[in-house]
C-alpha positions as CSV (number, residue, x, y, z in Angstrom):
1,X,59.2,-23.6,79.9
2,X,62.0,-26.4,80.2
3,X,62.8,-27.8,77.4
4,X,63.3,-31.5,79.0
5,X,61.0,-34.3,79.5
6,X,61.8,-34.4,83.1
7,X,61.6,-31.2,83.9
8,X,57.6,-30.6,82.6
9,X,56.5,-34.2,84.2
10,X,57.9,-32.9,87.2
11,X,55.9,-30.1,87.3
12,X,52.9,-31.8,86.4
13,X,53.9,-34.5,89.4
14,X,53.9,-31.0,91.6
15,X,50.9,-29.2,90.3
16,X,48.5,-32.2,90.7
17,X,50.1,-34.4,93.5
18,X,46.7,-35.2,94.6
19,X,44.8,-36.1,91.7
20,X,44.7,-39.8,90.1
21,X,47.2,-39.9,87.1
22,X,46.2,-43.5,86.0
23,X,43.7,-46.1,87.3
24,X,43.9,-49.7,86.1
25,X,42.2,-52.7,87.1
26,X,40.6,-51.4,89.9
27,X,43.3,-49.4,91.4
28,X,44.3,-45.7,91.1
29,X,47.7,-44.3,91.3
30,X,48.1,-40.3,91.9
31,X,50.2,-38.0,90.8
32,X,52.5,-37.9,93.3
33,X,53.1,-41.8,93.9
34,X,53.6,-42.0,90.5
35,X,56.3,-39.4,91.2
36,X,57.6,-41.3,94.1
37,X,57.7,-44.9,92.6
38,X,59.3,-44.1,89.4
39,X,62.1,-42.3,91.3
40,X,62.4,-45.1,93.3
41,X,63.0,-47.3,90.1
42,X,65.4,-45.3,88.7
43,X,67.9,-45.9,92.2
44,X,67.5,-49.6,90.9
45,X,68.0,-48.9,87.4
46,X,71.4,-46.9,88.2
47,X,72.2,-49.8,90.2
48,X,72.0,-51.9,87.1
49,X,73.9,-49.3,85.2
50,X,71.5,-47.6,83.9
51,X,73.3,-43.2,82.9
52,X,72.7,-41.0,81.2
53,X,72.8,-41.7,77.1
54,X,72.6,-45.5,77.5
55,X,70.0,-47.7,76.5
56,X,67.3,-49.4,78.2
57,X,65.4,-52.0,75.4
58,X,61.4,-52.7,77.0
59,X,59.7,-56.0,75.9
60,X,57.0,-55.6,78.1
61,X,53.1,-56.2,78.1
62,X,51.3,-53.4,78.9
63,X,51.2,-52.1,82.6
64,X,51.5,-49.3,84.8
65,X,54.8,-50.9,85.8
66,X,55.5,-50.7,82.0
67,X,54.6,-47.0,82.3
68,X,56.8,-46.4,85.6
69,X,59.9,-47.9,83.6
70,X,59.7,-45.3,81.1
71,X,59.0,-42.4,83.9
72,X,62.2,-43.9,85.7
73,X,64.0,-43.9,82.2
74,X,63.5,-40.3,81.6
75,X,64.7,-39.5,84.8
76,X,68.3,-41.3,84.8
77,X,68.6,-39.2,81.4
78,X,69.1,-42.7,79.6
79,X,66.8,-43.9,76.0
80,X,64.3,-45.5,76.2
81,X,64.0,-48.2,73.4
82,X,60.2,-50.0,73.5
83,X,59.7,-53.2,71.5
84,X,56.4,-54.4,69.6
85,X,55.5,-57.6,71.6
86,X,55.0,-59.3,68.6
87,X,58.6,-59.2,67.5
88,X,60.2,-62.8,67.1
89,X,64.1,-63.8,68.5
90,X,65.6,-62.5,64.8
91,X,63.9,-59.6,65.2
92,X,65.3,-59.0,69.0
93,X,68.8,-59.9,68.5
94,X,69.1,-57.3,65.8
95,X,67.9,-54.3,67.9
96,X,69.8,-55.8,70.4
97,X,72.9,-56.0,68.4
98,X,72.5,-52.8,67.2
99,X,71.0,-50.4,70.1
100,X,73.6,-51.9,72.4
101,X,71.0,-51.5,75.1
102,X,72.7,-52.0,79.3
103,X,69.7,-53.4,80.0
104,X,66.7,-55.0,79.0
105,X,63.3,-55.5,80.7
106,X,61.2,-58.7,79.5
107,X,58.6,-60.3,80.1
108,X,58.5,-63.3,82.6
109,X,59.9,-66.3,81.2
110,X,61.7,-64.4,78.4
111,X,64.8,-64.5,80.6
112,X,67.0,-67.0,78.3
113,X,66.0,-65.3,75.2
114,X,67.1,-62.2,76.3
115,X,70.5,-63.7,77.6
116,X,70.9,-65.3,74.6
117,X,70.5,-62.2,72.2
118,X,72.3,-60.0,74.9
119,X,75.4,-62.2,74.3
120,X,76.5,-61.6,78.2
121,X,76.9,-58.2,77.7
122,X,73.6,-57.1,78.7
123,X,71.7,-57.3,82.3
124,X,68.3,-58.4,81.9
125,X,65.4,-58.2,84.0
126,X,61.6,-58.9,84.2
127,X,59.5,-56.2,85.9
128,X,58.7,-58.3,88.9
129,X,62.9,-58.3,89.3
130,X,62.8,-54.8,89.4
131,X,60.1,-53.7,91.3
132,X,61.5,-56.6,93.9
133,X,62.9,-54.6,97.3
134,X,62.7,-51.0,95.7
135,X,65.4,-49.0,97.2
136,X,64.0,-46.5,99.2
137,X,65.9,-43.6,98.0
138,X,65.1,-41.5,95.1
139,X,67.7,-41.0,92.6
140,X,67.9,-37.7,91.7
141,X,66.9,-36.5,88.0
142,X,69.9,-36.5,85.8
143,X,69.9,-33.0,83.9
144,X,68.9,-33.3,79.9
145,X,69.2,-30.9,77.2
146,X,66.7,-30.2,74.5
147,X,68.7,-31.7,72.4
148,X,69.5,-34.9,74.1
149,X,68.3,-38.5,72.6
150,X,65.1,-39.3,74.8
151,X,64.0,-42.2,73.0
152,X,64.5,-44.8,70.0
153,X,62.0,-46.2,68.1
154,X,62.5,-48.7,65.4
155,X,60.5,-48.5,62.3
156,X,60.4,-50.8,59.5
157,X,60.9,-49.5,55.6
158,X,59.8,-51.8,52.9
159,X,63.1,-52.6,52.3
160,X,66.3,-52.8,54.5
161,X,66.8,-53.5,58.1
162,X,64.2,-51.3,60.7
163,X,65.7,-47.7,61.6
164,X,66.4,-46.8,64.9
165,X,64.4,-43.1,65.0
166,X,66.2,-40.8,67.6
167,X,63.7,-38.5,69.3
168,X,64.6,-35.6,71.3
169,X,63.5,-34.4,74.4
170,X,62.4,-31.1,72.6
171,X,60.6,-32.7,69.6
172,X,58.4,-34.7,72.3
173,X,58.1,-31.6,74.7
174,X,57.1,-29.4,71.7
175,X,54.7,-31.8,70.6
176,X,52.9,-32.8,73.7
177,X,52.4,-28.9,74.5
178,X,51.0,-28.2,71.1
179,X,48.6,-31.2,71.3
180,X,47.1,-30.4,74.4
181,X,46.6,-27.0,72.9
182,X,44.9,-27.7,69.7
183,X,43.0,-30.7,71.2
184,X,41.9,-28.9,74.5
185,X,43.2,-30.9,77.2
186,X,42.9,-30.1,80.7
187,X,42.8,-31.4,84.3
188,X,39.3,-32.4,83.8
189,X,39.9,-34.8,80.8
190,X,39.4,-38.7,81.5
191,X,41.7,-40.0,78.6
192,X,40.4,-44.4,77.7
193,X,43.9,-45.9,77.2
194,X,43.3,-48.8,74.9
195,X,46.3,-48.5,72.7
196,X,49.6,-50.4,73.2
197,X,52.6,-48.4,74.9
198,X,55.7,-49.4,72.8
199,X,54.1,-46.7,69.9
200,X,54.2,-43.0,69.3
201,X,50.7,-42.6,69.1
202,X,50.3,-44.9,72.8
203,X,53.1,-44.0,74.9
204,X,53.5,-39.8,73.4
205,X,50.7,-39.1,72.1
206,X,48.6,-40.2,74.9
207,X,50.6,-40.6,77.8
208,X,52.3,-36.8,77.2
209,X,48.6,-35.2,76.5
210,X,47.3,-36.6,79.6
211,X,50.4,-35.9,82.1
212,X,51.5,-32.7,80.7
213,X,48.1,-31.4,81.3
214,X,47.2,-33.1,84.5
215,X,44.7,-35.2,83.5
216,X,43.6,-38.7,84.3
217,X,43.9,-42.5,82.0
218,X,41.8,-45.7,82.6
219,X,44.6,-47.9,81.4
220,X,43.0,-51.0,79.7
221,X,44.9,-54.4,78.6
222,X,43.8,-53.7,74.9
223,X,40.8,-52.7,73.2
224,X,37.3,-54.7,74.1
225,X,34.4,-52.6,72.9
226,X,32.2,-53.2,75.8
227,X,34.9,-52.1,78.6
228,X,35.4,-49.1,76.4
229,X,31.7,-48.0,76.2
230,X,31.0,-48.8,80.2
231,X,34.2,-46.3,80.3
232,X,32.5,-43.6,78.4
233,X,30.0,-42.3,81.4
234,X,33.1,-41.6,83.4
235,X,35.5,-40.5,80.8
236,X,36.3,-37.9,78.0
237,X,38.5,-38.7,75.4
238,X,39.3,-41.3,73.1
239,X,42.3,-42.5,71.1
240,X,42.3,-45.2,68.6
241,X,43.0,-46.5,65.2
242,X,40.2,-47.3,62.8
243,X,39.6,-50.5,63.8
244,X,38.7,-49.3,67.3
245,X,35.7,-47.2,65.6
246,X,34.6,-49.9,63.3
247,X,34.6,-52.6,66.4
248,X,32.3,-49.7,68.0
249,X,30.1,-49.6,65.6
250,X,29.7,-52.8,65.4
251,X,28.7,-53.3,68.9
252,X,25.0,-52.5,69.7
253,X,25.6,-51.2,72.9
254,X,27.6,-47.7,71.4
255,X,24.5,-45.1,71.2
256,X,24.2,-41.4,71.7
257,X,23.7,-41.8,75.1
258,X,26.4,-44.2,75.8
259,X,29.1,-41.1,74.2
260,X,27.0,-38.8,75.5
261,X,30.0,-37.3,78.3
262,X,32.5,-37.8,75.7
263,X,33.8,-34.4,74.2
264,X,36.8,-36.3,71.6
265,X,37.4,-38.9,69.6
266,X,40.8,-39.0,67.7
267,X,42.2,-41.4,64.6
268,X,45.0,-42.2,63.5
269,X,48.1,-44.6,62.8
270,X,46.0,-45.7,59.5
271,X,43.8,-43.9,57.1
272,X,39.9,-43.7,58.9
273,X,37.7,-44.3,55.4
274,X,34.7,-41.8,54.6
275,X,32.1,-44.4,55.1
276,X,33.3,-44.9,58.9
277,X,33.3,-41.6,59.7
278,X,30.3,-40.8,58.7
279,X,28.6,-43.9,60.3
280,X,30.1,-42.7,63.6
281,X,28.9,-39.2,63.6
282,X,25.6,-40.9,62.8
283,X,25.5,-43.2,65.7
284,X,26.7,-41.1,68.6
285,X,26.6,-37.5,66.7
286,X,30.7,-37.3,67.4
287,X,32.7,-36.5,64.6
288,X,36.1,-38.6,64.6
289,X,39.0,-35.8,64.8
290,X,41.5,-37.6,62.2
291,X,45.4,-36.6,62.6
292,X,48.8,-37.6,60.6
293,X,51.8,-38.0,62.0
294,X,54.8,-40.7,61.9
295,X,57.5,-42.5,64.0
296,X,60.3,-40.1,63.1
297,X,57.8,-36.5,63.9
298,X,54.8,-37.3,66.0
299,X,51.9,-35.5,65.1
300,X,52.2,-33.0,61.7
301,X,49.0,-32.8,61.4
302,X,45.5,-32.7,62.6
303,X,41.4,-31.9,61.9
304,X,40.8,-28.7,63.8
305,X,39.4,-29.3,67.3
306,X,36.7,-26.1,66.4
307,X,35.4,-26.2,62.3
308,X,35.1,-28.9,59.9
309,X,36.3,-32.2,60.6
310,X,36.8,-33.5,56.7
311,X,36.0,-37.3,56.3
312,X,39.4,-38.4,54.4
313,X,41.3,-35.2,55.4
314,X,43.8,-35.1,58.3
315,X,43.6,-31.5,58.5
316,X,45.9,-28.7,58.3
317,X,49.6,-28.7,59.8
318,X,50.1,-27.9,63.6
319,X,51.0,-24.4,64.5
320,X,54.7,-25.1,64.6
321,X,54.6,-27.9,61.7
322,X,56.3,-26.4,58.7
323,X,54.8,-28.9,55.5
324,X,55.1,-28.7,51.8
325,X,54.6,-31.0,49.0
326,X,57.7,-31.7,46.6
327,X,58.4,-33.4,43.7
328,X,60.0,-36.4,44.7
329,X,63.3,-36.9,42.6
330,X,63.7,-33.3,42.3
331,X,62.5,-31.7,45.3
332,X,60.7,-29.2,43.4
333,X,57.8,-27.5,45.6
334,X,54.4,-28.0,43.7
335,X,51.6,-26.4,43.5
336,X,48.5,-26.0,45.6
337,X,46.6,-29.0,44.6
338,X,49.4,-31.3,43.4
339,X,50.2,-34.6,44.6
340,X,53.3,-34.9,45.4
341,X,55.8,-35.8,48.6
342,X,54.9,-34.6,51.9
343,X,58.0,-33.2,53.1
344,X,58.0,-31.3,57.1
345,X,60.2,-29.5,59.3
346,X,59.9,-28.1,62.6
347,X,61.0,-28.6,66.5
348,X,58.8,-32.2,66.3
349,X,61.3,-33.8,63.6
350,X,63.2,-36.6,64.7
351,X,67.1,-36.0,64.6
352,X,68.3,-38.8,62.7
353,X,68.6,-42.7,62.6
354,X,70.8,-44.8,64.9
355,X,74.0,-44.9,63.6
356,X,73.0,-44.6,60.0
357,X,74.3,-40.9,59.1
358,X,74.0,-41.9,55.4
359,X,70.5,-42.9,55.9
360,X,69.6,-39.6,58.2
361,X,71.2,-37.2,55.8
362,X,69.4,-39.0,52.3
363,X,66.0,-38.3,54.3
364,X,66.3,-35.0,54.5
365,X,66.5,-32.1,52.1
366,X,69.4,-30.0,52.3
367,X,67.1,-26.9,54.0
368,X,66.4,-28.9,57.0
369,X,62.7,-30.4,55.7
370,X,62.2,-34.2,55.9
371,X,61.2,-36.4,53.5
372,X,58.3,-38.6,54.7
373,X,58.0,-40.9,51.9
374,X,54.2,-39.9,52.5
375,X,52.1,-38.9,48.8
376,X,49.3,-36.1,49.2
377,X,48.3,-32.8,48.4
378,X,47.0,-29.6,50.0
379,X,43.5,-28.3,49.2
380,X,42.2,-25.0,49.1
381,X,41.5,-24.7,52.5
382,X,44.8,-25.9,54.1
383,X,43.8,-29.0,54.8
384,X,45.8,-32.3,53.5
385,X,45.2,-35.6,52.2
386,X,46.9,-38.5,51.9
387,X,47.2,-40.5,48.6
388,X,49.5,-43.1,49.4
389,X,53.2,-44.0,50.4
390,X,55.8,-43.2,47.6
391,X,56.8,-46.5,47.7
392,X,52.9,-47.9,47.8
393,X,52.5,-45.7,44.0
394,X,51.4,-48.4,41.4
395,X,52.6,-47.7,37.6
396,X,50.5,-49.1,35.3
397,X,51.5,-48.8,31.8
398,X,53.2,-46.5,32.6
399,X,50.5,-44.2,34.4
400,X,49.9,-43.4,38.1
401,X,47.3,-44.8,40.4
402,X,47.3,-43.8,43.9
403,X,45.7,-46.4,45.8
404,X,44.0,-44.0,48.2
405,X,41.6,-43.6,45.1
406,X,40.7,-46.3,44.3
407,X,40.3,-47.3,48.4
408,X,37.9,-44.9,49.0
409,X,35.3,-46.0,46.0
410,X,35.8,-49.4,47.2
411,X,34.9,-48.9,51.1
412,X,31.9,-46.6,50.1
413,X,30.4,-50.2,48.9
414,X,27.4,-51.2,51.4
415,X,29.2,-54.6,50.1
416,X,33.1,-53.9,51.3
417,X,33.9,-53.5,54.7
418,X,37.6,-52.4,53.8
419,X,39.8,-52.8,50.9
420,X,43.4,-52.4,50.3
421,X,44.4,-51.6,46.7
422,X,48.0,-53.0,45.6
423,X,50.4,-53.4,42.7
424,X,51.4,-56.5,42.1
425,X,54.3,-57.5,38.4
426,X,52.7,-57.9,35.2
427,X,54.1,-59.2,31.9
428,X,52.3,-56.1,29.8
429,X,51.4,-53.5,32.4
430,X,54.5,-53.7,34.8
431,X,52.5,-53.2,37.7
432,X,48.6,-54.3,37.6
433,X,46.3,-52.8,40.2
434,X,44.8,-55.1,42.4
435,X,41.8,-54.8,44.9
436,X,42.6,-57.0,48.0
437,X,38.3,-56.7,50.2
438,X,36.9,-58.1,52.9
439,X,33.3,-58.3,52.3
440,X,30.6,-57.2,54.2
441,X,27.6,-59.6,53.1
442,X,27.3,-60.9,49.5
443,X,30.1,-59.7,47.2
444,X,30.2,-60.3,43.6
445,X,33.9,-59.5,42.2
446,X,32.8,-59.2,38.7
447,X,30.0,-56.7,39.4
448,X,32.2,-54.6,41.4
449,X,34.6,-54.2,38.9
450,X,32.6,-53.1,36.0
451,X,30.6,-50.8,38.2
452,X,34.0,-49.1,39.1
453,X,34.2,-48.7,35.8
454,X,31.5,-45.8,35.8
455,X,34.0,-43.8,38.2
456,X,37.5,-44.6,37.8
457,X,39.9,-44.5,34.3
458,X,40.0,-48.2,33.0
459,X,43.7,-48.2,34.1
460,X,42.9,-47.4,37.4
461,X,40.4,-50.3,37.6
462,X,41.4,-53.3,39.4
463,X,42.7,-56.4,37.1
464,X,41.8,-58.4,39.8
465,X,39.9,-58.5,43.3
466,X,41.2,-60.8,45.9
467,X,38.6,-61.4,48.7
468,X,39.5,-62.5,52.5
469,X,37.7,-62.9,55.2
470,X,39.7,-60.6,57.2
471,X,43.0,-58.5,56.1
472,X,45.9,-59.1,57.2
473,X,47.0,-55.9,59.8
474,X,49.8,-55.2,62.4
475,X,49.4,-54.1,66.1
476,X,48.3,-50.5,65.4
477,X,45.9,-51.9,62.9
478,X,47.6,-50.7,59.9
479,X,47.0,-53.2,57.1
480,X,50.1,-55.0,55.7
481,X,50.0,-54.1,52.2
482,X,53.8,-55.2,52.0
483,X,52.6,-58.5,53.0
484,X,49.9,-58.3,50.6
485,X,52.3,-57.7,47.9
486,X,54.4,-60.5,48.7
487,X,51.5,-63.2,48.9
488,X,50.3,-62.5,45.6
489,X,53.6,-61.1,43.6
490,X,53.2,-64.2,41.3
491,X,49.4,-63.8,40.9
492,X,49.6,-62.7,36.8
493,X,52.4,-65.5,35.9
494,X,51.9,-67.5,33.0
């Protein structure tokens, strides 16, 4: 099989010409318009100067237009560089700056921004601009190695400026095929788009399990529980991050019956806690199928689709997903059982950072394996779990506590709806742990605390719990711990 993005949509555009590749608001789109239009686009993107290797930065709401600027992307052989909509002018003129993109697409009425970040040396256009008089020719497909940069993706460390991922066409070939393996996609699968498109998990994930396998996607605006349910007579599959699962449940309306033609339902982009994933296998009798993976490797990870789907688990690595745990100074392998660094290598692993080689080549370990900054440990039966980012470790005293611990006693409270666990400076301890909740109902901090006390090492229990009405999260519902950290550094000052 081809080892280029191009080359397996275009046999999926041959194989199911017919069928509907995406319907949204109200209208379908087959495979072969799909085809037809996005070769269309990419005429008016070379017109623009749009080749092979150059950049193309997306600020875009979510669309099929959206989705037929990346299909057109793929086929001039240039990157394509999505943005979060969320991300302010600062944030825009440094990708800008630093992608050197030939174009960027916006949304209407972002026109001056962009020309003003783009310094004149950019085009920019708004998707009605481009779709305006396609030509009627079809530029060719521009011929891609497995090798070649297909996309950049810019994800933020806790420190420093964001880091331009460089994904290949083979590490988002390999992964696609293996997903639709181990999660059993095929022509007959209805996928519920709800997630944003400028993300792995969106736009690779989903998008790549759905064309690659000739499937269908209702493409919805964002997640609104009740449009999602409606969609579940019709449909298959979901994909979602926790908070899609805890808006379900919290919305009469999701039954048995109501999943009942539904044969998946996959997590991920944040930790899914125990308590939600056993209410939802209570509710509709699904079991949530929980995966790990990052910006810089897709999917490493993943709950078998057949067997035991572990609450708090993310499963075993995929087939072709080499994954150890290391010390981290050292990179010592450990032990079965030890928590250490997750470290990975296979044909899924990003190939660097954007013009950071000194960056790229302190990531990874000098036998090829990445270092994902991700803490965990492999049980008996395979299967991993997460503890925590290296850089989210709290030393107290000089001891460990991974916050993942002390999370999960905390959300399997009938009185916390979620918690996120931080360290924060202190005079004696260095670090003190600190429990940030939202509530669900009456919640006394005192009790909780000296009723954690009966599970958890004293230094492990929380000097202080912090409680909002609602945590603080970005657009993949991941919650901002860094944030966290920041808004209540000075909370033990004298």
């Amino acid at each position: 099989m081809a080892g280029d993005l191009h080359s397996r949509f275009a046999a999926s555009f041959a194989r199911y010409a017919e069928r509907t590749l995406v319907e949204a608001a109200g209208r379908a789109w087959s495979y072969a318009e799909i085809e037809v239009l996005s070769a269309r686009l990419a005429s008016r993107l070379g017109e623009l100067g749009v080749v092979p290797g150059e950049r193309v930065l997306v600020q875009t709401d979510k669309s099929v237009e959206t989705l037929l600027l990346y299909f057109a992307v793929v086929r001039t052989g240039a990157i394509y560089l999505p943005l979060n909509v969320d991300y302010t002018e600062a944030e825009l003129e440094y990708f800008a700056s630093d992608a050197t993109p030939v174009l960027a697409v916006c949304r209407e009425g972002d026109e001056p921004l962009f020309e003003r970040i783009g310094k004149g040396r950019v085009a920019v256009r708004t998707l009605a601009a481009l779709f305006a008089n396609l030509p009627e020719a079809q530029a060719p497909p521009a011929p891609r190695q497995p090798q070649d940069i297909a996309a950049i993706l810019y994800t933020s460390g806790t420190t420093g400026k964001p880091k331009g991922a460089m994904l290949t066409q083979r590490n988002l070939v390999a992964n696609g095929e293996t997903l639709i393996e181990l999660w059993r996609f095929t022509s007959e699968d209805r996928l519920i788009h709800a997630l944003p498109i400028f993300h792995v998990h969106g736009l690779f994930v989903a998008v790549h399990c759905v064309l690659l396998s000739g499937a269908s996607m209702v493409f919805l605006e964002k997640f609104e529980s009740g449009a999602v349910i409606e969609l579940m007579a019709r449909s298959t599959v979901l994909m979602g991050v926790p908070t899609f699962y805890i808006r379900l449940l919290a919305d009469l309306r999701f039954t048995r019956k109501a999943a009942a033609n539904m044969r998946l339902f996959v997590s991920g982009s944040a930790p899914l806690s125990a308590d939600i994933h056993r209410a939802f296998e209570a509710r509709c009798g699904h079991r949530v199928l929980e995966r790990y993976g990052m910006t810089e490797t897709g999917m490493l990870t993943s709950n078998p689709y057949d067997g035991e789907r572990r609450a708090g688990y993310v499963g075993p690595p995929l087939p072709d997903v080499e994954l150890r745990i290391a010390e981290f100074e050292t990179g010592v392998v450990l032990a079965q059982g030890e928590v250490g660094i997750v470290e990975v290598r296979g044909p899924n692993i990003f190939a660097g950072y954007w013009q950071m080689p000194e960056k790229t080549a302190a990531e990874f370990r000098p036998d090829g394996f990445f270092i994902t900054g991700d803490m965990g440990f492999i049980d008996t039966d395979g299967s991993v779990q997460l503890v925590g980012r290296e850089k989210d470790l709290i030393i107290s005293g000089g001891l460990n506590v991974y916050p993942a611990e002390v999370e999960a006693l905390l959300d399997d409270r009938a009185d916390v709806a979620e918690a996120a666990v931080i360290g924060v400076p202190h005079p004696d301890f260095g670090e003190a742990v600190v429990a940030v909740v939202q509530p669900a109902g009456r919640f006394d901090a005192d009790m909780v605390r000296e009723e954690m006390r009966r599970d958890l090492a004293a230094f492990k229990v929380p000097k202080r719990i912090i409680v909002l009405d609602e945590l603080p999260r970005n657009t993949m519902g991941k919650i901002q711990k860094k944030l966290l950290r920041e808004q209540y550094a000075n909370l033990f000052e004298a």
